[in-house]
C-alpha positions as CSV (number, residue, x, y, z in Angstrom):
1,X,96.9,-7.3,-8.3
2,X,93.5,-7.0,-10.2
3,X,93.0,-3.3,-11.0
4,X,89.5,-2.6,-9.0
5,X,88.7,-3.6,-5.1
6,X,86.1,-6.3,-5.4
7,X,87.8,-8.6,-8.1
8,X,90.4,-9.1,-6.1
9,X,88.8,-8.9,-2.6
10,X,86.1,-11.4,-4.3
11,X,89.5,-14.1,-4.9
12,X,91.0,-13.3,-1.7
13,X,87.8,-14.7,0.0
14,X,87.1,-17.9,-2.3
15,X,90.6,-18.9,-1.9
16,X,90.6,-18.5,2.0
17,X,87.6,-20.4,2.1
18,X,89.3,-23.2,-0.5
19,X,92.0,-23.6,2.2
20,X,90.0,-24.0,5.0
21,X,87.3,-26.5,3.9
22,X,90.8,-28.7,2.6
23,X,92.3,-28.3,5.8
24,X,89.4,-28.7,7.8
25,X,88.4,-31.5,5.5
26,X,91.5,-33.4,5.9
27,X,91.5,-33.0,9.5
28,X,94.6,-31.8,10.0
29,X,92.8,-29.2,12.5
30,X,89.6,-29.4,14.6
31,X,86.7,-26.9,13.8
32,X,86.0,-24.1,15.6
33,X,83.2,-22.0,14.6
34,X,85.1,-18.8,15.7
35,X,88.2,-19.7,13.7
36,X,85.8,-19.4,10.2
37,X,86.2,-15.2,11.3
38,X,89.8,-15.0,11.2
39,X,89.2,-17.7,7.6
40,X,87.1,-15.0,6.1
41,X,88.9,-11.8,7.5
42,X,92.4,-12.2,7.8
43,X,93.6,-12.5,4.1
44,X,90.6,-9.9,3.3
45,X,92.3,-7.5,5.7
46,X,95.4,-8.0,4.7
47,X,94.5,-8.0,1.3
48,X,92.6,-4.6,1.8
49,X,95.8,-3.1,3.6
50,X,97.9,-3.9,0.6
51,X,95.4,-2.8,-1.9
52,X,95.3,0.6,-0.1
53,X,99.1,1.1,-0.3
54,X,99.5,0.8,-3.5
55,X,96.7,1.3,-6.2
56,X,93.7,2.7,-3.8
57,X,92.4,6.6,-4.6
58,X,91.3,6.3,-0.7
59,X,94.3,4.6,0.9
60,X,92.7,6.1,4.4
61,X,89.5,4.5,3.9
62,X,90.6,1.3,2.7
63,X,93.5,1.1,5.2
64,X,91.3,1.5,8.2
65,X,88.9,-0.9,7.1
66,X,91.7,-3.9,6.6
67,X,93.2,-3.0,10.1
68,X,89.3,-3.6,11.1
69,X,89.2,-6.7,9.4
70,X,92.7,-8.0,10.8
71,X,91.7,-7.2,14.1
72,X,88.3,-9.0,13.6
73,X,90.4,-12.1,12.5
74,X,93.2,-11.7,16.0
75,X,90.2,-11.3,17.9
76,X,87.9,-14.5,16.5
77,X,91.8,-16.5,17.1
78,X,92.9,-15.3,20.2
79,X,89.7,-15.2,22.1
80,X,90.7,-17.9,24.6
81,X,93.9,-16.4,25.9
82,X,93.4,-12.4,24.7
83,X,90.5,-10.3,25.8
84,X,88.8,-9.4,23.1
85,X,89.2,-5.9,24.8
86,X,92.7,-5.4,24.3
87,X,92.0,-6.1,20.8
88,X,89.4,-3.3,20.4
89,X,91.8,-1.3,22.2
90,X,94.4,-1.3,20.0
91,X,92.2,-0.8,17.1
92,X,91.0,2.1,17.9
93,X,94.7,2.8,18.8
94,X,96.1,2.2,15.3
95,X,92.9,3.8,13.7
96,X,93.6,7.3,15.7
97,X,97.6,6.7,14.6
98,X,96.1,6.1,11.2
99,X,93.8,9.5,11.4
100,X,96.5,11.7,12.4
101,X,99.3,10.7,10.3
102,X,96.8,11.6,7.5
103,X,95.9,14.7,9.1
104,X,99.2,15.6,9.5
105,X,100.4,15.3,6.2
106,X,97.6,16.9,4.4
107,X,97.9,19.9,6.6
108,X,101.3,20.6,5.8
């Protein structure tokens, strides 16, 4: 895992978009404009939610923002059968969960 954010949040996205224009290239899926969300901000979410568990100096503030991305990427896929709604929902669910586990722990 590169040692700084951007390097490797920089490779995340050029390899995601790689895989995409081959598969999307090859035909092996049709294109849907809203699937290129979830391309772009699923492996950056996820890559931002490993990066804050185990080299960020902010794991809150980088944690957050991948669960924001990965729920940007379930809502841009699931559009069609999940209301985006629930999806916002549960965000701010897990970013309140999130908050006061944080809280918590820095109080004690």
């Amino acid at each position: 895992m590169p040692r700084n954010y951007g390097g490797g949040a920089l490779a995340c996205i050029a390899a995601s978009i790689a895989i995409a224009s081959i598969i999307y290239g090859l035909g092996l899926i049709p294109l849907n404009l809203w699937h290129i969300l979830a391309w772009l901000f699923g492996p950056l979410g996820a890559y931002t939610i490993v990066y804050a568990l185990v080299r960020s100096r902010e794991p809150l503030y980088h944690l957050i923002w991948g669960v924001i991305a990965l729920s940007i990427a379930v809502a841009s896929t699931t559009y069609n059968v999940l209301n985006p709604l629930v999806v916002l929902g549960s965000l701010i669910l897990v970013v309140v969960v999130i908050s006061l586990i944080r809280y918590w722990r820095e109080r004690s």
